[in-house]
Backbone as CSV, one residue per row, in Angstrom:
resi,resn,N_x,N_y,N_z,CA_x,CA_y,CA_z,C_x,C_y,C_z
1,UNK,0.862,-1.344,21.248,1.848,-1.428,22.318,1.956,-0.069,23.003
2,UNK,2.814,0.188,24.067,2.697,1.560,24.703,3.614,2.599,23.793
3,UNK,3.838,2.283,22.685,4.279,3.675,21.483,2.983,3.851,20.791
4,UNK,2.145,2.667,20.925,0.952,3.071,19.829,0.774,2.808,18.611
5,UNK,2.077,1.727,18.521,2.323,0.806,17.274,0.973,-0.766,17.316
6,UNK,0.542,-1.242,16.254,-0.055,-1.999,15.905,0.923,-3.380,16.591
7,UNK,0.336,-3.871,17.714,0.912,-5.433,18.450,-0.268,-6.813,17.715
8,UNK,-0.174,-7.425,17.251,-1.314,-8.417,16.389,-0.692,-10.072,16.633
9,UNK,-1.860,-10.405,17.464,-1.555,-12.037,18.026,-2.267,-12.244,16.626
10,UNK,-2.007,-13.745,16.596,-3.145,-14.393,14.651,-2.607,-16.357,15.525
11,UNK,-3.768,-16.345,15.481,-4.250,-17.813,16.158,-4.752,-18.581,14.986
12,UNK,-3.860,-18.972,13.916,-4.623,-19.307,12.855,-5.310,-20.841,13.100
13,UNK,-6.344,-21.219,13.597,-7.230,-22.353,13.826,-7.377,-23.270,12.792
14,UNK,-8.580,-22.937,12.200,-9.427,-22.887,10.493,-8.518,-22.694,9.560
15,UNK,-7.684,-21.846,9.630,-7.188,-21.420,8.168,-6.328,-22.208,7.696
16,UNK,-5.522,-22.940,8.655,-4.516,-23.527,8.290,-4.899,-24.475,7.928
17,UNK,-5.990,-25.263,7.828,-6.650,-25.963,7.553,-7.242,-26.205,5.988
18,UNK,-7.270,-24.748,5.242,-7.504,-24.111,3.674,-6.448,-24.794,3.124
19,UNK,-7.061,-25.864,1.669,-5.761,-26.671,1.248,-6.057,-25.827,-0.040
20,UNK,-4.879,-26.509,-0.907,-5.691,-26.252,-3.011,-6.613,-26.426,-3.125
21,UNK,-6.866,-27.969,-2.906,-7.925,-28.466,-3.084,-9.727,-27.164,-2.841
22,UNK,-9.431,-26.666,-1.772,-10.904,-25.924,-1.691,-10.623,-24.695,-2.482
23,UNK,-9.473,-24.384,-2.751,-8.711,-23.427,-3.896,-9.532,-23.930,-5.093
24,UNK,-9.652,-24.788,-5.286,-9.895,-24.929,-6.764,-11.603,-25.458,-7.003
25,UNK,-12.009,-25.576,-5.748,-13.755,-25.688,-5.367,-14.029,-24.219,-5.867
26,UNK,-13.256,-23.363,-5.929,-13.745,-21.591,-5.931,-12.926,-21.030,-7.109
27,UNK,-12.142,-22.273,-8.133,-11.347,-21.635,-9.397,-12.359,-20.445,-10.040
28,UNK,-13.546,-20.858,-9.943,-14.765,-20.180,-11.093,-14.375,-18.589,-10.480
29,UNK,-14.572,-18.631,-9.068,-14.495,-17.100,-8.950,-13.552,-16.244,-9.011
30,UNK,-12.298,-16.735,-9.098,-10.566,-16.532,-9.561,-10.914,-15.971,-10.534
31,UNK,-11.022,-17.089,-11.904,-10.722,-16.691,-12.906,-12.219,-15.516,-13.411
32,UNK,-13.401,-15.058,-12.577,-13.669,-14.417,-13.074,-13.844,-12.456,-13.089
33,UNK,-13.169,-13.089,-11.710,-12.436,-11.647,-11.143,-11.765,-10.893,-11.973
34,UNK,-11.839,-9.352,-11.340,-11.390,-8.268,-12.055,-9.491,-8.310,-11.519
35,UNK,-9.592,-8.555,-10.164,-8.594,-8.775,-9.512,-8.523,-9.436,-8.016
36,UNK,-7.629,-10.096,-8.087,-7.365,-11.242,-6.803,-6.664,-10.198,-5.815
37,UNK,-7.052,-10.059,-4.275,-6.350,-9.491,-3.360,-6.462,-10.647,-2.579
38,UNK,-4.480,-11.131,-1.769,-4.386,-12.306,-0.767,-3.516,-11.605,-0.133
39,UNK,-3.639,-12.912,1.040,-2.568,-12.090,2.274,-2.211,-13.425,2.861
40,UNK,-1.633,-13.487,3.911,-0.827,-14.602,4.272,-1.457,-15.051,5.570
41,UNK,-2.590,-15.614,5.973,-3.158,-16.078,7.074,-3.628,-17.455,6.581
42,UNK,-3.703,-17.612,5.456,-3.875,-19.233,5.214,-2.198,-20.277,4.557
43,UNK,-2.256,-21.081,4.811,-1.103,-22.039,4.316,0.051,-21.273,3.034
44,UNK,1.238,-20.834,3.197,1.621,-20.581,1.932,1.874,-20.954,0.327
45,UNK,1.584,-22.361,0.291,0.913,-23.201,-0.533,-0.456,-23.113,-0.942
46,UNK,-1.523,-22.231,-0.409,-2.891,-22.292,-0.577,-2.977,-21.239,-0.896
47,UNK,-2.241,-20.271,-0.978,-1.954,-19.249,-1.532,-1.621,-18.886,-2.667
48,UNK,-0.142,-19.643,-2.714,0.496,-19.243,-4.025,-0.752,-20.159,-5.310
49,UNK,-1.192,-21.458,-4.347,-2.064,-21.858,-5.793,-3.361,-20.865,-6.673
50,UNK,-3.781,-20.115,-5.414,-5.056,-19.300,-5.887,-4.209,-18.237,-7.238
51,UNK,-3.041,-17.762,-6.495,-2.499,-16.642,-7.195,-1.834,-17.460,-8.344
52,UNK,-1.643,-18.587,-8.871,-1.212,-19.152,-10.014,-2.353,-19.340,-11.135
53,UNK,-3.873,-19.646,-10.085,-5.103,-19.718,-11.279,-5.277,-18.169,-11.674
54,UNK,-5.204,-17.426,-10.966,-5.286,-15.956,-11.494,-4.388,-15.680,-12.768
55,UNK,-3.118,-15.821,-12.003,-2.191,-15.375,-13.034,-2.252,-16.099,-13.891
56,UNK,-2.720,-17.655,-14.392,-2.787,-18.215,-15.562,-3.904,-18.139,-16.042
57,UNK,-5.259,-17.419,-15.263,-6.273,-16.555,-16.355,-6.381,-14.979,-17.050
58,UNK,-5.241,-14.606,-16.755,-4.983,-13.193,-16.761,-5.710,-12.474,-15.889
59,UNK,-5.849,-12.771,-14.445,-6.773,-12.326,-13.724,-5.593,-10.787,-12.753
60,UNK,-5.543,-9.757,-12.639,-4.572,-9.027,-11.976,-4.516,-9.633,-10.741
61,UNK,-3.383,-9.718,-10.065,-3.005,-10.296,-8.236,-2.500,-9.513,-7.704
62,UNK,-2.471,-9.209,-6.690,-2.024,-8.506,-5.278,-1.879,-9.521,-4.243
63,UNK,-0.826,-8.938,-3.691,-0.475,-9.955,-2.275,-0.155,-8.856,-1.555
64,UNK,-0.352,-8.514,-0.151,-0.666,-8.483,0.738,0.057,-9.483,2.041
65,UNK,1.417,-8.819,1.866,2.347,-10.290,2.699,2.288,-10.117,4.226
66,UNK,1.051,-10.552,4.684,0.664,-10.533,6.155,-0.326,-11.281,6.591
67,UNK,0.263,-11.820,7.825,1.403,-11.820,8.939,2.381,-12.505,8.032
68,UNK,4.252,-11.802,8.079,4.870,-12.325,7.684,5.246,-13.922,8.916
69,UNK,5.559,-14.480,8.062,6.155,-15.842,8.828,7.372,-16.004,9.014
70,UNK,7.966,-17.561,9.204,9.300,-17.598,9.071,10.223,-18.133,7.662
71,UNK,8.986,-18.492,6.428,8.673,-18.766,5.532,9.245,-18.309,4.715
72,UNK,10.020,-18.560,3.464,9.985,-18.237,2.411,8.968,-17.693,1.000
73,UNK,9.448,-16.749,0.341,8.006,-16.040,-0.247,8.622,-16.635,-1.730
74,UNK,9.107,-17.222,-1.676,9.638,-18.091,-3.292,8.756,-18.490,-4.222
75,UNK,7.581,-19.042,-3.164,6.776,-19.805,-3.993,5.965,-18.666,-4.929
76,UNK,6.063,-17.213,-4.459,5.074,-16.160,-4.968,5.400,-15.938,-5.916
77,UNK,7.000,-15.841,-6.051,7.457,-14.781,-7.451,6.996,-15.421,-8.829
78,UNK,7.050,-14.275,-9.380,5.999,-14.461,-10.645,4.720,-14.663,-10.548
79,UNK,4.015,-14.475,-9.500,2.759,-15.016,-9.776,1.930,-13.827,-9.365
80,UNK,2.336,-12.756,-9.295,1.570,-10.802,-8.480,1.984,-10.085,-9.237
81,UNK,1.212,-8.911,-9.591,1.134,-8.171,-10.671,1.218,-6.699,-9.198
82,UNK,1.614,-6.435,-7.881,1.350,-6.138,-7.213,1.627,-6.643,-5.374
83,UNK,2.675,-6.232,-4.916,3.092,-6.630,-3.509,2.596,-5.081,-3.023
84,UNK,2.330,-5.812,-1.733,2.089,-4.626,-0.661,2.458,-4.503,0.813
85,UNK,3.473,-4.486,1.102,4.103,-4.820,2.087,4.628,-3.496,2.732
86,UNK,4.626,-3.436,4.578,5.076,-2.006,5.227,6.275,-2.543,5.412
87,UNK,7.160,-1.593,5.975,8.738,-1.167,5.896,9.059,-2.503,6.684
88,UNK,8.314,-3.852,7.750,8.942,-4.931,8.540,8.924,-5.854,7.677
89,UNK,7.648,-5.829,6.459,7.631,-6.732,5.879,8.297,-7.335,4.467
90,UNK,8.979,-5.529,4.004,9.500,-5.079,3.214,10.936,-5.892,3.522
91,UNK,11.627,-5.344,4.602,13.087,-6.040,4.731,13.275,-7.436,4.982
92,UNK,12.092,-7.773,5.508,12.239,-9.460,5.802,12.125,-9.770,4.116
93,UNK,11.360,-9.336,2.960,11.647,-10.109,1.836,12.587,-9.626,1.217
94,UNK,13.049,-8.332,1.245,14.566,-8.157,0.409,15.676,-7.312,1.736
95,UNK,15.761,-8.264,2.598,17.097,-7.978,3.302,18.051,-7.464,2.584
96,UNK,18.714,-6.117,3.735,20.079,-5.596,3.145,19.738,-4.474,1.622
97,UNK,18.390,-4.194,1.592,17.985,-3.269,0.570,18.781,-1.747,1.118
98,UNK,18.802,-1.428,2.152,18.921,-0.393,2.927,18.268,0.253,3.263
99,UNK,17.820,1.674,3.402,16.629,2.698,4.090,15.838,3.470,2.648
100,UNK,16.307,3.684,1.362,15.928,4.751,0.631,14.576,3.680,0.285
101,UNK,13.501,4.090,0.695,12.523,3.667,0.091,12.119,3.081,-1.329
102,UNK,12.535,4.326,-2.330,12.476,3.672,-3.480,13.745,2.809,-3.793
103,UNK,14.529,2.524,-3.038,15.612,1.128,-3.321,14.673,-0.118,-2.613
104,UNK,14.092,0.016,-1.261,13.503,-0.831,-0.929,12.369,-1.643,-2.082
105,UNK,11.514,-0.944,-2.109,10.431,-1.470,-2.938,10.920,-1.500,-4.324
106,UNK,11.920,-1.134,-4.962,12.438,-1.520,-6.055,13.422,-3.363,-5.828
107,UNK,13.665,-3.235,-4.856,14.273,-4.974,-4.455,13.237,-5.692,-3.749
108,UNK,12.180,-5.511,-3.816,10.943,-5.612,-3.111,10.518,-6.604,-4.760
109,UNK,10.299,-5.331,-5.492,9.957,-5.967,-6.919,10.775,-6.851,-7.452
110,UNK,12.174,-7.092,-7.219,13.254,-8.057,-8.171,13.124,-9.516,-7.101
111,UNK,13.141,-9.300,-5.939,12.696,-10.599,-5.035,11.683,-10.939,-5.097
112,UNK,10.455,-10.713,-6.076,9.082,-11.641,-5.778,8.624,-11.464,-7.688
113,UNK,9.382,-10.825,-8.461,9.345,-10.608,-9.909,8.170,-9.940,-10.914
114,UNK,8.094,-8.884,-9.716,6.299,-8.488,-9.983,6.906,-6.667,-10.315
115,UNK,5.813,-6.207,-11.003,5.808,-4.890,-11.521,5.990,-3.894,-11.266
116,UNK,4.923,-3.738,-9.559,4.582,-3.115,-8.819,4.729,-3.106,-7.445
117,UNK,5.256,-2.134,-6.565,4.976,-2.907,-5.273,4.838,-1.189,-4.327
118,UNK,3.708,-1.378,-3.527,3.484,-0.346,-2.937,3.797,-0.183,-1.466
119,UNK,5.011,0.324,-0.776,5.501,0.231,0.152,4.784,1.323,1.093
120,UNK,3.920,0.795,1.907,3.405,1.671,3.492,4.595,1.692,4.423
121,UNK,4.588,2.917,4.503,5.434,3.638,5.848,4.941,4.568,7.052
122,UNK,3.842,4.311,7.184,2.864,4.521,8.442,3.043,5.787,8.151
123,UNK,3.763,6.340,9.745,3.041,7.878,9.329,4.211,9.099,8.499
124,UNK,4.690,7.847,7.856,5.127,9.037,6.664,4.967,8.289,5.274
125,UNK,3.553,7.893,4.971,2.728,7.710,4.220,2.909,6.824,3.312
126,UNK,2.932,6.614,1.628,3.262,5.321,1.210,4.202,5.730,-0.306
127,UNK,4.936,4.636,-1.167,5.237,5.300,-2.246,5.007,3.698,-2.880
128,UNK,4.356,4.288,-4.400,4.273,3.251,-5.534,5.306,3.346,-6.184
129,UNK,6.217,2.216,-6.383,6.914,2.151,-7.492,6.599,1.090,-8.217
130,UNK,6.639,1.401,-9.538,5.799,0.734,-10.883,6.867,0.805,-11.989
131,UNK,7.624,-0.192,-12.144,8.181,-0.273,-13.373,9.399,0.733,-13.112
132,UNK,10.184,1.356,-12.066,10.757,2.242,-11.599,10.254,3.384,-11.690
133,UNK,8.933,3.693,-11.903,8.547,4.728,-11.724,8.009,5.059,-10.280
134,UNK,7.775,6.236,-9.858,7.750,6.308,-8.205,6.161,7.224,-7.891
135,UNK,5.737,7.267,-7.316,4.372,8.144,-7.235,4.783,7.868,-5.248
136,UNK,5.272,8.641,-4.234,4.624,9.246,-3.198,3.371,9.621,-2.980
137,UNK,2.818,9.088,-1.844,1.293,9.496,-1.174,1.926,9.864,0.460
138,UNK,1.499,11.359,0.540,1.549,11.670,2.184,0.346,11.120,2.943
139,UNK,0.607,11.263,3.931,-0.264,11.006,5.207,-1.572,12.367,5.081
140,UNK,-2.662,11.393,5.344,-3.979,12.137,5.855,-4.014,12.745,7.009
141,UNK,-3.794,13.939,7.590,-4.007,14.500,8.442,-5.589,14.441,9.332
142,UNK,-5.530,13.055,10.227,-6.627,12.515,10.981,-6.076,12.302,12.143
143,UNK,-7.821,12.346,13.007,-7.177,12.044,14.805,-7.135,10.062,15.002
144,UNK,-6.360,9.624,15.229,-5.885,8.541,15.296,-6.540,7.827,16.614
145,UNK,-7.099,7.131,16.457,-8.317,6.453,17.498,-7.475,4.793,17.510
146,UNK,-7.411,4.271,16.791,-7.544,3.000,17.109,-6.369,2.295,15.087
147,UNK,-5.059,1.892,15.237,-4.557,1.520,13.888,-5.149,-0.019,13.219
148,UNK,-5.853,-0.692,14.117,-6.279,-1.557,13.576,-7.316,-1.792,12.673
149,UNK,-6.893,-2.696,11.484,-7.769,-2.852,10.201,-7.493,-1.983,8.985
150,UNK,-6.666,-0.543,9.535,-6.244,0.347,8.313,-5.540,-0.286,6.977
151,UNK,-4.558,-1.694,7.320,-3.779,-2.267,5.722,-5.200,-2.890,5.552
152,UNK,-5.601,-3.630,6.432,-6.894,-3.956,5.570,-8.097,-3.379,4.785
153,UNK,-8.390,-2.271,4.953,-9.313,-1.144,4.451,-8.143,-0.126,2.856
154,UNK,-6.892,-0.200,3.575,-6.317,0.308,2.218,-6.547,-0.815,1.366
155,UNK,-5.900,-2.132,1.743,-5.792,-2.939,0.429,-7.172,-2.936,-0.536
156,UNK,-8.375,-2.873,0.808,-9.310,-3.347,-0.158,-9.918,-2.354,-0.758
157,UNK,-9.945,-1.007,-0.394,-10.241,-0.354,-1.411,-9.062,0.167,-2.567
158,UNK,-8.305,0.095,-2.690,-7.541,-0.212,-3.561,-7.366,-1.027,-4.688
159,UNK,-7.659,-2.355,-3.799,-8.149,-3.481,-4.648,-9.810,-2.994,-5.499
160,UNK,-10.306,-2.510,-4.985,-11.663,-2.270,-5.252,-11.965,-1.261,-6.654
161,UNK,-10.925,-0.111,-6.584,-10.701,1.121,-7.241,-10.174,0.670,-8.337
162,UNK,-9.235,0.074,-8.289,-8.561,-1.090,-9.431,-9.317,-1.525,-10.513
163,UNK,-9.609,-2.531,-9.758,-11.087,-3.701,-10.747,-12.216,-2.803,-11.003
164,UNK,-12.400,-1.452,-10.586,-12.894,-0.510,-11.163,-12.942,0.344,-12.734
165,UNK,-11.431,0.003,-12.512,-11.068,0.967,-13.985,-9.784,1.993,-13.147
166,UNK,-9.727,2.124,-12.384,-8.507,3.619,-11.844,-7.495,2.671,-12.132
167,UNK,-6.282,3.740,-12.614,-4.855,3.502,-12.953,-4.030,2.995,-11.772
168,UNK,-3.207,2.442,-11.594,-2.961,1.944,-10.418,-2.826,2.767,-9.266
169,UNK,-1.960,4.035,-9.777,-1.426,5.433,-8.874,-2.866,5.557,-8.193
170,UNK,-4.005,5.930,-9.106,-5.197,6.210,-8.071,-5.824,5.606,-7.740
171,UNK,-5.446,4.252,-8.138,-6.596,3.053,-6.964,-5.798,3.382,-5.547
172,UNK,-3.778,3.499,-5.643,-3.107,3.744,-4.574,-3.596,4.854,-3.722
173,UNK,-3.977,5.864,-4.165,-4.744,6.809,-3.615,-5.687,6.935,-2.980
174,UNK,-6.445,5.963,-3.391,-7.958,5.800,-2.692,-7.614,4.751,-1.606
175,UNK,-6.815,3.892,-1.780,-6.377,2.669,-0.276,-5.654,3.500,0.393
176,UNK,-5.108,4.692,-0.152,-4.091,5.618,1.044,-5.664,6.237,1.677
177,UNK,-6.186,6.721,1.795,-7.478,7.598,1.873,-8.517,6.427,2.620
178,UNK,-8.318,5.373,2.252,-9.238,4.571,3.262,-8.496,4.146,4.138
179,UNK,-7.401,3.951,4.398,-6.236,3.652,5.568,-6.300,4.003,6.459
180,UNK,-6.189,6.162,6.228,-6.587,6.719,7.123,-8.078,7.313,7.607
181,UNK,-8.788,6.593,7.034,-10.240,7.422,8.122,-10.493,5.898,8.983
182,UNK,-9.921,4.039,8.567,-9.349,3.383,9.364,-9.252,3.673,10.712
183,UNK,-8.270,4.289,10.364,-7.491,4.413,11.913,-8.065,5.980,13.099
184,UNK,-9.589,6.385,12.367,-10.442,6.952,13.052,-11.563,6.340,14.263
185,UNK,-11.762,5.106,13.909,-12.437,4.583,14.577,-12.039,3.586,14.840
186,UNK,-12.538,3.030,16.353,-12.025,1.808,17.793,-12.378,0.438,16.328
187,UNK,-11.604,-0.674,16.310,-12.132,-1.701,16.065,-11.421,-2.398,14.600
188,UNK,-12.130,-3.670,14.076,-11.540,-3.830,12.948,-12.787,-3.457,11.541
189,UNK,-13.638,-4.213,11.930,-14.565,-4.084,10.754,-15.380,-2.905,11.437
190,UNK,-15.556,-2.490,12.361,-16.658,-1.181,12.169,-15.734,0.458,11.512
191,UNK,-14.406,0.032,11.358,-13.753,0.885,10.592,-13.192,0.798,9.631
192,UNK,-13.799,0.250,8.566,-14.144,-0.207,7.170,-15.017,1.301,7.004
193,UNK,-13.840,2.145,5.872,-15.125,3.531,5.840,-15.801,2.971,4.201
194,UNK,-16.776,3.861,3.830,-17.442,3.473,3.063,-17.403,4.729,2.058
195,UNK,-17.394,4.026,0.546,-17.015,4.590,-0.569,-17.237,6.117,-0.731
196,UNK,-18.372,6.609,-0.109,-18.603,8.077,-0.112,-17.597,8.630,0.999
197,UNK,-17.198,8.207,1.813,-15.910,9.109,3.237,-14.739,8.585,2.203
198,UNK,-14.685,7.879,1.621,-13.470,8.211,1.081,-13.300,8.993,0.210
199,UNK,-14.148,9.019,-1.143,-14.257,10.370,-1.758,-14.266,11.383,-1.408
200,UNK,-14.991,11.522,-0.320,-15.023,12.503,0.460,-13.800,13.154,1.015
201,UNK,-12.599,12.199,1.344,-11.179,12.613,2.028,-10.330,12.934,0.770
């Protein structure tokens, strides 16, 4: 938009179209995952089912609550080991938290009944709270080209660093670190950086 904030139309066609049913055509690869990363562009029912075969194989979950809807996130709780939601998406699920961040994402965690939840605050960077414990990540000092695709490039390397073996704090680290070299380059997928630029940052 003309502040330079992220504006995102989502024409969901196809997706809405994703029932259980093809959920469970793909159980094999659920349950053999290191960890499940979802987000909210298919049915919220087609969702919560993937994240129920996970969580009833001990598979780790992340959600990723985007585009929020007008929807209730009821069907999620208990079923994420891991929410990831920025400061719009944050108050739409625990309204009336107030401003202190770690109150937010601490009612963040009691409204969806999950462990973890890592709250993005753009450019004043992100904080994990885990079990009430808190870990802050500042902002990467980068020239800002284009914000689109950055939650998507954090989650997934994050997600990635994770099912790796890193502790959660530094998988958080490495999706903070791919976020911003993101938002270096015009586009969605040609700014997907790749595992060496992020080490690298």
């Amino acid at each position: 938009d003309t502040t330079g904030a992220n504006s995102i139309i989502v024409v969901p066609q196809a997706n809405l179209h994703c029932t259980p049913g093809h959920i469970d055509a793909a159980a094999d690869v659920i349950t053999g995952a290191d960890v499940v990363l979802a987000q909210l562009e298919l049915p919220y029912e087609t969702v919560a089912h993937a994240l129920k075969i996970a969580k009833d194989a001990g598979v780790r979950a992340i959600l990723n609550p985007a585009p929020m809807g007008d929807q209730s996130l009821d069907l999620f709780k208990g079923l994420v080991d891991l929410v990831i939601p920025n400061e719009a998406e944050a108050a739409a699920i625990a309204p009336g938290a107030g401003e202190d961040p770690v109150e937010i994402a601490a009612a963040v965690a009691a409204a969806l009944g999950c462990d973890a939840v890592l709250l993005t605050l753009g450019e004043k960077g992100a904080l994990l709270w885990e079990q009430g414990a808190t870990t802050p990540y500042d902002v990467h000092s980068v020239d800002v080209v284009d914000t689109v695709g950055a939650g998507d490039a954090s989650c997934g390397a994050l997600s990635a660093a994770w099912a790796g073996g890193a502790s959660l704090a530094d998988a958080a680290r490495v999706g903070n670190a791919a976020g911003a070299l993101a938002v270096t380059v015009a586009g969605a997928e040609p700014s997907m950086p790749s595992r060496s630029a992020i080490e690298g940052l």
